[in-house]
N, CA, C and O atoms as a GROMACS GRO file, in nm:
protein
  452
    1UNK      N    1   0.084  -0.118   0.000
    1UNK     CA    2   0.000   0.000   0.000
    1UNK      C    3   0.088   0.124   0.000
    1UNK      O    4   0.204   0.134   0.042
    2UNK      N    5   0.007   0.223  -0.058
    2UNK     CA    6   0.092   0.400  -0.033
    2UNK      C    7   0.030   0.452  -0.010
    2UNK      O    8  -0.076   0.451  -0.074
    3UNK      N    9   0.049   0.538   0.100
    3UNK     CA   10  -0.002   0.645   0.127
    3UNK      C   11   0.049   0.810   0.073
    3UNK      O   12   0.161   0.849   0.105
    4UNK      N   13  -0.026   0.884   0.007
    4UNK     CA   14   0.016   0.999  -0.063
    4UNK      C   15  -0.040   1.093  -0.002
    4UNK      O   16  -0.149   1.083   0.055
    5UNK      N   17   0.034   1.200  -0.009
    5UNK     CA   18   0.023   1.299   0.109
    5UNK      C   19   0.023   1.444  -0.013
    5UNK      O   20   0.125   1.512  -0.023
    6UNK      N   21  -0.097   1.475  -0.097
    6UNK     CA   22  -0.089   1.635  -0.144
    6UNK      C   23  -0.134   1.762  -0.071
    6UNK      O   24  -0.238   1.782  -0.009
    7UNK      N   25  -0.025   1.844  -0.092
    7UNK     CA   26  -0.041   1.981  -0.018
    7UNK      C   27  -0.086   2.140  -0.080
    7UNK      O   28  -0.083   2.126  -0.202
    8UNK      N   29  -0.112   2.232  -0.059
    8UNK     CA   30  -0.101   2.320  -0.108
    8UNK      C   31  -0.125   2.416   0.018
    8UNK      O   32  -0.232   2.438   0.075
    9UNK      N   33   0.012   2.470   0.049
    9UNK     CA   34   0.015   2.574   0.182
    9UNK      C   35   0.066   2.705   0.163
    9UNK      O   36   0.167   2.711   0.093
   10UNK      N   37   0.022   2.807   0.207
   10UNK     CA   38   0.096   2.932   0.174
   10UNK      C   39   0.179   2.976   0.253
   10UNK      O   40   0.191   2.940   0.370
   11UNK      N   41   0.260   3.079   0.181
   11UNK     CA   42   0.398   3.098   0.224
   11UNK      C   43   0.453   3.212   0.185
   11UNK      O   44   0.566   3.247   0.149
   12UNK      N   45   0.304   3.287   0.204
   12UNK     CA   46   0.347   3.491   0.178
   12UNK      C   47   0.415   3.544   0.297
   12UNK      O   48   0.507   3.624   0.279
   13UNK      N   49   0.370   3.497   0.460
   13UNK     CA   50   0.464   3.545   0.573
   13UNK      C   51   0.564   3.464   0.613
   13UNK      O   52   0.564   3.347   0.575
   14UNK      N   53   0.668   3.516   0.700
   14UNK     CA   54   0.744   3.425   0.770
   14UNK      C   55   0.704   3.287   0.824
   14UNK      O   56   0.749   3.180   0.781
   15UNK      N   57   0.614   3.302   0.922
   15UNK     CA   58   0.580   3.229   0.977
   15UNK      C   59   0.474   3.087   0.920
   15UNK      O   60   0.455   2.975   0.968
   16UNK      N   61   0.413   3.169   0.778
   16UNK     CA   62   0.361   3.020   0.718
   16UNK      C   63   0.473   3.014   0.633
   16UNK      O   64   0.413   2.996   0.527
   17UNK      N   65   0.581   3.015   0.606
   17UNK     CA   66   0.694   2.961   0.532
   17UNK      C   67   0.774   2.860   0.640
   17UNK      O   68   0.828   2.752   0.618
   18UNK      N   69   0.760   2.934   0.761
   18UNK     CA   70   0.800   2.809   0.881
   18UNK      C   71   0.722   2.706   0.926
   18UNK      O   72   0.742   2.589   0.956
   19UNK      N   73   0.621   2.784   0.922
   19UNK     CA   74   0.478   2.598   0.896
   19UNK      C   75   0.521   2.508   0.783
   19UNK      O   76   0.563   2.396   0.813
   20UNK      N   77   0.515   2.541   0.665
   20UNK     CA   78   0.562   2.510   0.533
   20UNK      C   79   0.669   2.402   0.574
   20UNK      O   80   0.641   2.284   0.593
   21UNK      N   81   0.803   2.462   0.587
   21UNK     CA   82   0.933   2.387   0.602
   21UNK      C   83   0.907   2.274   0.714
   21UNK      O   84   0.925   2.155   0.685
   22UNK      N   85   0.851   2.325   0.880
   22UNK     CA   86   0.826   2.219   0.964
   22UNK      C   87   0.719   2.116   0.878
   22UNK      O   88   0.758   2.002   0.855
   23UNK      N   89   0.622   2.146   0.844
   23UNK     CA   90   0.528   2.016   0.809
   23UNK      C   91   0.566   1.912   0.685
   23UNK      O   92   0.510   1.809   0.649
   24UNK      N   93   0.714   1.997   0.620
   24UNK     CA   94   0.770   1.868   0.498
   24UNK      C   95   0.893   1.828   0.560
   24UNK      O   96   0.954   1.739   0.501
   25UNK      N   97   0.946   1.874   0.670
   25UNK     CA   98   1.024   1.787   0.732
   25UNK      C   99   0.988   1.713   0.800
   25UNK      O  100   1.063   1.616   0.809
   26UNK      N  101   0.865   1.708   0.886
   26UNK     CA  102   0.784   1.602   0.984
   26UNK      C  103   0.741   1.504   0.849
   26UNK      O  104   0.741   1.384   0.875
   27UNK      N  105   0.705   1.541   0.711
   27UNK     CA  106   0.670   1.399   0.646
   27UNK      C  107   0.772   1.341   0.655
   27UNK      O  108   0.780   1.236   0.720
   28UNK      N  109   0.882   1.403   0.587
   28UNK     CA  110   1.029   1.337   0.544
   28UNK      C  111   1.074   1.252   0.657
   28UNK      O  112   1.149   1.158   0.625
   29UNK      N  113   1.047   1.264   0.770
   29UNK     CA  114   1.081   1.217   0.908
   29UNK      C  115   0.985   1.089   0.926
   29UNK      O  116   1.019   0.984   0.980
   30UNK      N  117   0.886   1.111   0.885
   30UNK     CA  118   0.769   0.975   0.874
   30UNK      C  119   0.799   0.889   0.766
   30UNK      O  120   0.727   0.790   0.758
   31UNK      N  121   0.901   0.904   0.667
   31UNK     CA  122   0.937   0.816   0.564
   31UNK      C  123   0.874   0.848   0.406
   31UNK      O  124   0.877   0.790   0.297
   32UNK      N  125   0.817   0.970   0.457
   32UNK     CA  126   0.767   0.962   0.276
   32UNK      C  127   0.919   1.055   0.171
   32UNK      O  128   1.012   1.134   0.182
   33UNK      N  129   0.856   0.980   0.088
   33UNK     CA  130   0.964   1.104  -0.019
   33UNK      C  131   0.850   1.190  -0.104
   33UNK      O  132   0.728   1.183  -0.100
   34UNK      N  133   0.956   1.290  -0.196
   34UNK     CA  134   0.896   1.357  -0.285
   34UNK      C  135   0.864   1.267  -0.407
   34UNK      O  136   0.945   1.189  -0.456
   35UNK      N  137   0.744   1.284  -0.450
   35UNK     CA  138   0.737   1.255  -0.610
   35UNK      C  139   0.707   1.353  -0.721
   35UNK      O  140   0.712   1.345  -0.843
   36UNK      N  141   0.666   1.466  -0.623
   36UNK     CA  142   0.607   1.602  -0.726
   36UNK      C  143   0.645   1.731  -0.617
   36UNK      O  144   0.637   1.709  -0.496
   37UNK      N  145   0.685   1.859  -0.665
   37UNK     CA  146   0.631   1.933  -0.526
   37UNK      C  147   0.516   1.947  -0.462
   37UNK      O  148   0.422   1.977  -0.536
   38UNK      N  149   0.496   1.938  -0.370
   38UNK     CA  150   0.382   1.906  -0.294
   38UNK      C  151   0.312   1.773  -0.276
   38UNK      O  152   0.252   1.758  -0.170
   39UNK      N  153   0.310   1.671  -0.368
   39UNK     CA  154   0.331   1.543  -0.353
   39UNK      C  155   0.426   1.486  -0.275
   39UNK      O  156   0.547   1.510  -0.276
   40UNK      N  157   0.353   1.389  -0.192
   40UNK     CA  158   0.475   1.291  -0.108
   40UNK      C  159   0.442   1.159  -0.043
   40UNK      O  160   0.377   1.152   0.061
   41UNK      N  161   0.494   1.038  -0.118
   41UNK     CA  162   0.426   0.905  -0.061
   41UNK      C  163   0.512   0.854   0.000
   41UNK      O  164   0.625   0.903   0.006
   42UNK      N  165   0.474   0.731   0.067
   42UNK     CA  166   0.568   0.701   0.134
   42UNK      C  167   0.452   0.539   0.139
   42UNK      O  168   0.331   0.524   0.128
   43UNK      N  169   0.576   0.434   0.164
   43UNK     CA  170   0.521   0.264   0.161
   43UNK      C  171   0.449   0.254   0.259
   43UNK      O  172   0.478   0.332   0.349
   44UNK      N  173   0.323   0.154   0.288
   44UNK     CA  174   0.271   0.095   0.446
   44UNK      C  175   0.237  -0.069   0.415
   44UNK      O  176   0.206  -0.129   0.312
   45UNK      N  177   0.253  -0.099   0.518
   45UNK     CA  178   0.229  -0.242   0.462
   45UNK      C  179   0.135  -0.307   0.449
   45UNK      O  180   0.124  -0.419   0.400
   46UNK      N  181   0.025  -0.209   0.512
   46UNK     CA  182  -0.125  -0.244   0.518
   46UNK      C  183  -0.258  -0.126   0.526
   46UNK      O  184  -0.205  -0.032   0.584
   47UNK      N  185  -0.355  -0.100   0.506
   47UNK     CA  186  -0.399  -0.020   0.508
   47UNK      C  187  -0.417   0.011   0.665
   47UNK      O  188  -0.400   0.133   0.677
   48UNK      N  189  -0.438  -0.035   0.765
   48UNK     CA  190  -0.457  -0.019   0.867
   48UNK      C  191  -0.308   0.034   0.910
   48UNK      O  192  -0.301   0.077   1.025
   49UNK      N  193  -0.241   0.036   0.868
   49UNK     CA  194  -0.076   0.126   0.915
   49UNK      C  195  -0.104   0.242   0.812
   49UNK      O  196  -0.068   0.353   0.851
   50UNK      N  197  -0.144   0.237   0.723
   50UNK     CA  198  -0.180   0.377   0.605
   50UNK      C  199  -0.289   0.415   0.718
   50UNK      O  200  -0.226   0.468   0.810
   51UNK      N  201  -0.344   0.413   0.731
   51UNK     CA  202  -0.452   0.500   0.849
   51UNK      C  203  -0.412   0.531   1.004
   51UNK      O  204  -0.483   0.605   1.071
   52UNK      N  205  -0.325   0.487   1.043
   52UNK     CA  206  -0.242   0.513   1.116
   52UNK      C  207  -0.114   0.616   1.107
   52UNK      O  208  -0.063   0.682   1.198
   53UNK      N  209  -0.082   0.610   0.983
   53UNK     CA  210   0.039   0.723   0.974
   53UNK      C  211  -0.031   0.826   0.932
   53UNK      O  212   0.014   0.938   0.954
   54UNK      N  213  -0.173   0.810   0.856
   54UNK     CA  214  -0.251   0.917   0.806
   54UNK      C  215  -0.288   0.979   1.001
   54UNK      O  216  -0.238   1.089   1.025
   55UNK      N  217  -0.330   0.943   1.064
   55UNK     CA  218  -0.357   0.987   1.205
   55UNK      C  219  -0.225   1.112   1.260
   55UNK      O  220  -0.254   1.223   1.305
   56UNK      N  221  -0.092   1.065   1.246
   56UNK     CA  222   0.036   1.083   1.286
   56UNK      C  223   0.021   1.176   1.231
   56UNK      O  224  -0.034   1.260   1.303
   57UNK      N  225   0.044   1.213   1.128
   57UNK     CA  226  -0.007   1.362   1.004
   57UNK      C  227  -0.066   1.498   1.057
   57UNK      O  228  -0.030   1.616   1.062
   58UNK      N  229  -0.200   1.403   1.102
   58UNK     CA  230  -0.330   1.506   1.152
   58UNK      C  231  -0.264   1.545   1.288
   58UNK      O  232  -0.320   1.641   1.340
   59UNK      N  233  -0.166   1.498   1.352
   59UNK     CA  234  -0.086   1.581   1.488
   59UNK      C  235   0.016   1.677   1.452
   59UNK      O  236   0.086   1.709   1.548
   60UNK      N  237   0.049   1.734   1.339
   60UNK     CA  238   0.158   1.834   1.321
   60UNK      C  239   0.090   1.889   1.178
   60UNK      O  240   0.181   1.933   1.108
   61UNK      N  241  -0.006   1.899   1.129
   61UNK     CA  242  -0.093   1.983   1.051
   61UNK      C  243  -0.066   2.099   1.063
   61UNK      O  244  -0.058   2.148   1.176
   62UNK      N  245  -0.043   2.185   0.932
   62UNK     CA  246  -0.027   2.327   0.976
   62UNK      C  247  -0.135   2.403   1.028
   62UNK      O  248  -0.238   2.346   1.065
   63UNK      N  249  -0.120   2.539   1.034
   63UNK     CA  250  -0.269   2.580   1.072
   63UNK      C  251  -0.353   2.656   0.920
   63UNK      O  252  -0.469   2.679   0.951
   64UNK      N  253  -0.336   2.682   0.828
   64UNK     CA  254  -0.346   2.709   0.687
   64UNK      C  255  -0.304   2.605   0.611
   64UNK      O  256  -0.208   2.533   0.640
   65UNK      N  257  -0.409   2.587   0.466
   65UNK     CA  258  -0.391   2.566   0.394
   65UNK      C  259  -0.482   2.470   0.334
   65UNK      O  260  -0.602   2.495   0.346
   66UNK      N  261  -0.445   2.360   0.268
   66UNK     CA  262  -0.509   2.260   0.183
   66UNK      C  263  -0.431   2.118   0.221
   66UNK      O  264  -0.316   2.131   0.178
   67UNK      N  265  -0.450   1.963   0.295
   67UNK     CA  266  -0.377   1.910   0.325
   67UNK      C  267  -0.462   1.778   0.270
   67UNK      O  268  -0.544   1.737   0.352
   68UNK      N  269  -0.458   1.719   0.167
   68UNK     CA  270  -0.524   1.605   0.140
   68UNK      C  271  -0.446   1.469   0.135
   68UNK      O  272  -0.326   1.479   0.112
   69UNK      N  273  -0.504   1.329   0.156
   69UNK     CA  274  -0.443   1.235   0.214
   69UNK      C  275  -0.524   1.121   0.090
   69UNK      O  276  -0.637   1.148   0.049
   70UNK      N  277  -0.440   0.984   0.039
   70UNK     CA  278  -0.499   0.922  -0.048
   70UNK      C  279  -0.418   0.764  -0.028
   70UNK      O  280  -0.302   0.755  -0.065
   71UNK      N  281  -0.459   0.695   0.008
   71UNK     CA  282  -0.435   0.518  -0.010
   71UNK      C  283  -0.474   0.447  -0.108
   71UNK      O  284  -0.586   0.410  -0.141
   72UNK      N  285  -0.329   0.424  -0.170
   72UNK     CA  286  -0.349   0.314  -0.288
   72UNK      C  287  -0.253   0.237  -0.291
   72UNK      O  288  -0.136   0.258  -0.259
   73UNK      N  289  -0.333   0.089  -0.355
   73UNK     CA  290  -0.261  -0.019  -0.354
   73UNK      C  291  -0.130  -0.043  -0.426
   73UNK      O  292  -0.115   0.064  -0.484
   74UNK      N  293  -0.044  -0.105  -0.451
   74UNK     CA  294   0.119  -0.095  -0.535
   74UNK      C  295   0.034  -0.117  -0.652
   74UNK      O  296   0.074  -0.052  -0.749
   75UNK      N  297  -0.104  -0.210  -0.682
   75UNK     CA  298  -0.082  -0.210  -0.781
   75UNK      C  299  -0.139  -0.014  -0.891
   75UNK      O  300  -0.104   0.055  -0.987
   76UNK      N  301  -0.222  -0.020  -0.801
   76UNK     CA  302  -0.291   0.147  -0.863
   76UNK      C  303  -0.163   0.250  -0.890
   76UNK      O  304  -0.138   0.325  -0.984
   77UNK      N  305  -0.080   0.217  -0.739
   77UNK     CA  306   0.077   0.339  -0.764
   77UNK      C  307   0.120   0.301  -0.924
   77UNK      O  308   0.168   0.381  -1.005
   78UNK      N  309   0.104   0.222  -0.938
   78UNK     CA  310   0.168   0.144  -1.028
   78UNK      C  311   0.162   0.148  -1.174
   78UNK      O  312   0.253   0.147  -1.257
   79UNK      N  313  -0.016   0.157  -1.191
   79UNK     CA  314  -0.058   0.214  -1.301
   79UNK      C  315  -0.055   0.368  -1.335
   79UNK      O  316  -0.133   0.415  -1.418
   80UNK      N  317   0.041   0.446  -1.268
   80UNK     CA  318   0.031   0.577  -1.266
   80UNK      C  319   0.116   0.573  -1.388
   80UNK      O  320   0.221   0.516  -1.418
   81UNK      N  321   0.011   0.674  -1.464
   81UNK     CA  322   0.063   0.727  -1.619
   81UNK      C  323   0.182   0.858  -1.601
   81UNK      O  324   0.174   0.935  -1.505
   82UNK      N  325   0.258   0.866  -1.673
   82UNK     CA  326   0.342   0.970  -1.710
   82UNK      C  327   0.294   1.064  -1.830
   82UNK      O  328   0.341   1.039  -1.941
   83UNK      N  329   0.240   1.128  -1.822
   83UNK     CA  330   0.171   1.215  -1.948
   83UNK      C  331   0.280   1.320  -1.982
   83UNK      O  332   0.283   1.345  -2.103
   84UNK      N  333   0.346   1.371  -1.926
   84UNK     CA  334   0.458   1.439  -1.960
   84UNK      C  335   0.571   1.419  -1.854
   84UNK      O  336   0.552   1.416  -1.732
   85UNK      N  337   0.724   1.402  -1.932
   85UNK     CA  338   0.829   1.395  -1.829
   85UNK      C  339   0.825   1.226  -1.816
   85UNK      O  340   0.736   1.146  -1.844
   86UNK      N  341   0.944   1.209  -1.769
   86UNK     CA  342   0.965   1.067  -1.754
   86UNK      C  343   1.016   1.012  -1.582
   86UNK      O  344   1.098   1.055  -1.502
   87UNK      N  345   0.933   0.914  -1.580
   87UNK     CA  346   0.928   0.846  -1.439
   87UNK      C  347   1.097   0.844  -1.412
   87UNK      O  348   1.180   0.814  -1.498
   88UNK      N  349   1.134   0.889  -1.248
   88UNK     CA  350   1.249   0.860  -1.209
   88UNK      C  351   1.305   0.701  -1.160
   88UNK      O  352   1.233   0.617  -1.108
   89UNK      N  353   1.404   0.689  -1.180
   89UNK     CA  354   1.415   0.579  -1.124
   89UNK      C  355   1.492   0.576  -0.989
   89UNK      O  356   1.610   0.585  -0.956
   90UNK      N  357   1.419   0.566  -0.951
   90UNK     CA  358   1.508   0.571  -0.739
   90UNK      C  359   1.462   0.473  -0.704
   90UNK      O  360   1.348   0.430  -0.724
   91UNK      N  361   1.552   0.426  -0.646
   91UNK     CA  362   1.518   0.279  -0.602
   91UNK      C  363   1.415   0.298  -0.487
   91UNK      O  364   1.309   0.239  -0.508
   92UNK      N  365   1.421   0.370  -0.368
   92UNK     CA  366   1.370   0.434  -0.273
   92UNK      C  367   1.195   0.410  -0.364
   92UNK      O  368   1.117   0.334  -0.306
   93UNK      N  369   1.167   0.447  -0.439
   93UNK     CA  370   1.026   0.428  -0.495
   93UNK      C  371   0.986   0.345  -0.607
   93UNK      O  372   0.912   0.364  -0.703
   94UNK      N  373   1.049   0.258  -0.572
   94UNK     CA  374   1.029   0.177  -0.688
   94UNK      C  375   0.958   0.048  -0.596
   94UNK      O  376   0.980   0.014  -0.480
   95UNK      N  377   0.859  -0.010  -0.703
   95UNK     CA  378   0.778  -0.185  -0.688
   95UNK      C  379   0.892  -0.312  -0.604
   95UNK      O  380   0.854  -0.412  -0.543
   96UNK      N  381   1.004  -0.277  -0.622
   96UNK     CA  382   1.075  -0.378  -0.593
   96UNK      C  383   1.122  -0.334  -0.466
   96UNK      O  384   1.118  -0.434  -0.394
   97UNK      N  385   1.166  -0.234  -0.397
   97UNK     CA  386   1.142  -0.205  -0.293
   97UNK      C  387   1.043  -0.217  -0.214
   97UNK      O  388   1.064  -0.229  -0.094
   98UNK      N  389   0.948  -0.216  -0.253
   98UNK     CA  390   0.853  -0.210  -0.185
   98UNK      C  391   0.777  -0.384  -0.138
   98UNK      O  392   0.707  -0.426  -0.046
   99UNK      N  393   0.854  -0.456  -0.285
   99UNK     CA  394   0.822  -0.593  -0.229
   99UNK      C  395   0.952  -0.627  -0.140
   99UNK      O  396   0.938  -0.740  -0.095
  100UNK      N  397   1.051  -0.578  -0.107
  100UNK     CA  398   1.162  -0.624  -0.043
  100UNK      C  399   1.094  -0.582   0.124
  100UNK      O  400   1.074  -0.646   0.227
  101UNK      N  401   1.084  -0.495   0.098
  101UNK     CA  402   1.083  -0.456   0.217
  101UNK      C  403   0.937  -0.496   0.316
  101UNK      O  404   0.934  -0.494   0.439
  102UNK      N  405   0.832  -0.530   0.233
  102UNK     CA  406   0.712  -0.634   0.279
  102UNK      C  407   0.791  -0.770   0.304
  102UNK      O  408   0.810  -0.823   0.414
  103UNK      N  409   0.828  -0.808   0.198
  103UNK     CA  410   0.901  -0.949   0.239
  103UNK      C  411   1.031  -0.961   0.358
  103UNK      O  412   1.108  -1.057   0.369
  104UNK      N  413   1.032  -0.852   0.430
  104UNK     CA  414   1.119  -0.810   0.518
  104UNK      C  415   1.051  -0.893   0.628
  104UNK      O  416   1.068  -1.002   0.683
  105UNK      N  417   0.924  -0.739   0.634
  105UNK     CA  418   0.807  -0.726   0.746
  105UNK      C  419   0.742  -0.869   0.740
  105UNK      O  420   0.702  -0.938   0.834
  106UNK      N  421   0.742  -0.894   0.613
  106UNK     CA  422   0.581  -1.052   0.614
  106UNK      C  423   0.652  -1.131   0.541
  106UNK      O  424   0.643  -1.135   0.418
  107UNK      N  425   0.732  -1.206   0.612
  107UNK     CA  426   0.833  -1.324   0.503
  107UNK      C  427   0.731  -1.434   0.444
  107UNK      O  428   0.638  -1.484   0.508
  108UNK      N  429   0.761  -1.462   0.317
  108UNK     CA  430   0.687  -1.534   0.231
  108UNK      C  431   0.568  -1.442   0.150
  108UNK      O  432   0.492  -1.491   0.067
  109UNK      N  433   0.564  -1.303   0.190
  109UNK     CA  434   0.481  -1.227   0.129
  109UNK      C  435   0.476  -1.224  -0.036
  109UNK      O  436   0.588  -1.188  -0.072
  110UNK      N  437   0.417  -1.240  -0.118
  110UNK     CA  438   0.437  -1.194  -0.238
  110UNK      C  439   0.354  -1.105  -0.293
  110UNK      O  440   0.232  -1.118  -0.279
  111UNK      N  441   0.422  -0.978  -0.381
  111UNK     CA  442   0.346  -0.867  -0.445
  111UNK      C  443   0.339  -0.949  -0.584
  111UNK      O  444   0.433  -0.998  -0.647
  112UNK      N  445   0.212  -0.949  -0.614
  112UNK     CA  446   0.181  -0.962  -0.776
  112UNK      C  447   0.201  -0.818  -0.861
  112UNK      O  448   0.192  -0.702  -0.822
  113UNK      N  449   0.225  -0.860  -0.964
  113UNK     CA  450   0.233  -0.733  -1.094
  113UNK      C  451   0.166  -0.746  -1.236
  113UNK      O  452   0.176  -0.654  -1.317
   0.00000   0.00000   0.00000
């Protein structure tokens, strides 16, 4: 599973530019990466841990802005189209990570593709 984390926060004063910076370092600190600006997913191994880190979130929320939250399965991440620009390759977000690291957590696990 992934959990994706889109934002849109403002950052005309000081102080929501310091909301800003604290609330993408508290993701980065929860394990997600960037995939877009303002986009940021990060692996769970189950939906019930995706609703759980989604909880973790809702405790360091800024106080402005737009903060939306979305769970999908490896295989949906998966079907994500590239309409312009070409997919990176980081291992960090890639299918095979993501089965390594289930098969870490849940030995004998297997991700289909």
């Amino acid at each position: 599973m992934r959990l994706m984390i889109m934002f849109d926060l403002p950052v005309e004063t000081s102080e929501e530019r310091k909301e800003y910076r604290k609330f993408r370092k508290n993701l980065i600190n929860e394990g997600f990466i960037m995939i877009q600006y303002s986009v940021y997913v990060r692996v769970c191994v189950n939906k019930k841990s995706a609703e759980f880190t989604e909880k973790r979130i809702e405790s360091f929320l800024p106080s402005k802005g737009v903060v939306q939250s979305l769970i999908l399965t490896e295989k949906q991440y998966n079907d994500m189209h590239f309409l312009l620009g070409k997919k990176i390759k980081e291992v960090r977000n890639s299918a095979e990570r993501s089965s390594s690291l289930l098969n870490y957590i849940i030995p004998g696990i297997r991700i289909l593709k």
